[in-house]
N, C-alpha and C positions, 0 to 999 in steps of 0.2 A: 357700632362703637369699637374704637382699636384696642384689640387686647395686647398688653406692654406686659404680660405675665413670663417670667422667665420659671415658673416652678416645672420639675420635673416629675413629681410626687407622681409614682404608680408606675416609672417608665423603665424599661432598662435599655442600656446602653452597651453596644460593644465596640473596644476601643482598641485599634491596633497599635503597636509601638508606644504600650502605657508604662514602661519598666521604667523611664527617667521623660527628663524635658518637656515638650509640648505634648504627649502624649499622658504622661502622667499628672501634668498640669489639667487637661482636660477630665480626666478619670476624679481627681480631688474635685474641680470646679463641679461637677454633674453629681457628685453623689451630699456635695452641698446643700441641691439644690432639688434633693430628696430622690435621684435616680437608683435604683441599683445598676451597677457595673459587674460588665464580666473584659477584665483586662487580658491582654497577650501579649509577647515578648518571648525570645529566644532565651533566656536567661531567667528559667524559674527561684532563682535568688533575688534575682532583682525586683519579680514580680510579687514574692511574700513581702516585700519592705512596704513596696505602694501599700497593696492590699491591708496591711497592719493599720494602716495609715486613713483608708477608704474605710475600714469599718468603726472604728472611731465615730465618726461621723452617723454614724445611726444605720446604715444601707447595709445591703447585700452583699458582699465582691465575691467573684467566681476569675478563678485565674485558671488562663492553660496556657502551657508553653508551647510556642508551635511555628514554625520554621516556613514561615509564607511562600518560600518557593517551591515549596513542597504539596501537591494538590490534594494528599489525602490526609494531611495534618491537618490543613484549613477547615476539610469537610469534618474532622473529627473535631474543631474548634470550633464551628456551629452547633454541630451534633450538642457537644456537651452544653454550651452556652444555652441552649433549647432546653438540656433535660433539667437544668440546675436554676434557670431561670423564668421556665414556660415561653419565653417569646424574646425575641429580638426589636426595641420599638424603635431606636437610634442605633444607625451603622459610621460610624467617626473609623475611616480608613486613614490611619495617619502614618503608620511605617512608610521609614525610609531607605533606599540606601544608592550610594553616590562610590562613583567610582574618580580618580581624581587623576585624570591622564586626557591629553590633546586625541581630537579625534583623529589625527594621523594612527596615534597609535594605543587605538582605545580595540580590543579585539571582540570575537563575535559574543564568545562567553562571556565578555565582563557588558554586555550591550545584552544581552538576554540574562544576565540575573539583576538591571538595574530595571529591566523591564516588566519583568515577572514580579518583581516586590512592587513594584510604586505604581503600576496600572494593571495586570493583569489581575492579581491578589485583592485587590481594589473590585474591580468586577465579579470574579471569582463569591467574594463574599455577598457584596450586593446581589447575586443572581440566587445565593443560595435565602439570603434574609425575603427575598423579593416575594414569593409565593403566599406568605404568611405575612405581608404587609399588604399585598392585594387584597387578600378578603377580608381583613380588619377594616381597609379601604383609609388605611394612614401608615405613616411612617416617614424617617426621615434618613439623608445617605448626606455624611459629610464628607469628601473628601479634602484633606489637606494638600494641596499640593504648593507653591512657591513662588515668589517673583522671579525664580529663574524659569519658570513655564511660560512668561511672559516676554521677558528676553534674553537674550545668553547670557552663562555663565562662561566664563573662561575656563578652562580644563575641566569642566563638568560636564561635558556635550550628552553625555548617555542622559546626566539626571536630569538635564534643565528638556530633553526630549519625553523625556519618560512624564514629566510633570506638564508638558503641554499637551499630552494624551491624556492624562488625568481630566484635565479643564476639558476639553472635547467632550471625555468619556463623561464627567459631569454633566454639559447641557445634551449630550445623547440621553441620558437616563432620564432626564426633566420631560424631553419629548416624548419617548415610548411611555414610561411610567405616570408620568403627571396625572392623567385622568383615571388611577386607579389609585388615587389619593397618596401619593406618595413624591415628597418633596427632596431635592438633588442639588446638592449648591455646594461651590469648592472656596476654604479660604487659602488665601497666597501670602503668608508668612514672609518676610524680607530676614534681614540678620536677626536673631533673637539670643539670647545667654540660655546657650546648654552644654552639655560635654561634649556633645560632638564639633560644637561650632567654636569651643573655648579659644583654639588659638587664633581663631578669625576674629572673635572680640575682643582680643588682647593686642592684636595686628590692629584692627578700627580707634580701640581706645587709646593707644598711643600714637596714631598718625592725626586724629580728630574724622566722626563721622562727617559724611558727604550728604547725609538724608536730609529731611527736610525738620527735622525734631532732633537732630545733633545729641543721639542716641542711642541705643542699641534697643530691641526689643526683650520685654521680657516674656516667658511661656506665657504665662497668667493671663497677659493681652490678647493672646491667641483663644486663651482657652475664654473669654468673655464672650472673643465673637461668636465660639464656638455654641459658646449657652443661647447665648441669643437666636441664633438660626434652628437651633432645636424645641425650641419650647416654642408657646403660642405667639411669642411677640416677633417670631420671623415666619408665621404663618403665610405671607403675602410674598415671601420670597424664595425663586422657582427658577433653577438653573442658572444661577449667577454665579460670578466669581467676584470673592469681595476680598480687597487686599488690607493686610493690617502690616504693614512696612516703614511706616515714617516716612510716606511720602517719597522713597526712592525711585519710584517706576518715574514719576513725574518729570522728575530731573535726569534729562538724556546725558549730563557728565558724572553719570552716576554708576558705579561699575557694581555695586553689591546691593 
């Protein structure tokens, strides 16, 4: 029988890049749907707002600040996420960060901190949650990555790189991991309304979108599919990349 249960009830979740938009989207959406959360963000201000917000909701939150390109911050970001919460059962890598320059003149430094945040940081935590989701013999790894992982951005060249190493590094960890119960699936976000993307949505909403839903995406969309691949009704899916976009990949005169 197919189980279509999206509860999360018993599970916790750790969620990077929960301070605002898609990530705090996802953080509200899970602890919904009875998870507890342990959020992160560079900006412990931003993080007690979510948090005020996630406990409302009945759940747990555990916030640490902590500067992903930084490899002892991260381990101390599990550490605590462990001591505060006993276990790690959902890993949602969703920080971002995008540098906004033509690869002519994108340098080495700004191509190793887009890289360190959006796929290594991404592994990094995966390999630390990993150990203790083998022998429970479950668990699940979200990573967020983009429709620019799928085809270029224009003056984005590090992030829409750095996000197709994501997707790799996703159906990599399906393959190694899979049979030590532990399921690895990337969603690919297209334009969505957040603060980092605002002037992007305000450039779309007065030219008219080019997608295939003549829209812009909201977090919330994101964070649905997000529920779904986590809980028992995405049980059956194992290394994929699922796009929630409005249909822009589709359309090759499609630049965003």
């Amino acid at each position: 029988m197919i189980n279509a249960d999206t509860s999360l009830n018993g599970k916790t979740a750790l969620i990077t890049g929960a301070s605002r938009g898609i990530g705090k989207a996802i953080a509200l959406t899970f602890a919904k749907a009875g998870a507890n959360v342990a959020i992160t963000a560079r900006s412990a201000e931003h993080l007690e707002k979510v948090s005020d917000e996630v406990i409302k909701t009945g759940v747990k939150c555990v916030t640490v600040p902590c500067d992903l390109t930084d490899e002892k911050q991260v381990g101390n970001l599990h550490r605590k996420t462990v001591q505060q919460t006993g276990n790690v059962d959902i890993l949602v890598n969703n920080a971002g960060k995008a540098h906004i320059v033509t690869l002519a003149d994108l340098s080495k430094k700004q191509f190793e901190e887009v890289m360190s945040v959006n796929a290594w940081s991404a592994l990094q935590l995966a390999q630390l949650c990993y150990p203790a989701m083998k022998e429970k013999k479950q668990g699940v790894v979200i990573n967020i990555a983009s429709t620019g992982g799928i085809k270029p951005d224009i003056f984005a060249g590090a992030y829409s790189t750095s996000k197709a190493a994501l997707i790799m590094l996703t159906k990599q960890m399906a393959c190694e991991w899979g049979n030590d119960g532990i399921r690895s699936v990337a969603i690919c976000p297209g334009l969505v309304r957040t603060e980092l993307a605002a002037d992007l949505v305000a450039h779309r909403e007065k030219l008219g979108f080019q997608n295939l839903v003549n829209r812009v995406g909201e977090p919330e969309e994101i964070a649905a599919m997000a529920l779904m691949l986590a809980g028992p009704a995405g049980g059956y899916c194992q290394g994929g990349t699922y796009l929630v976009d409005g249909g822009s990949t589709v359309n090759s005169a499609i630049n965003l």
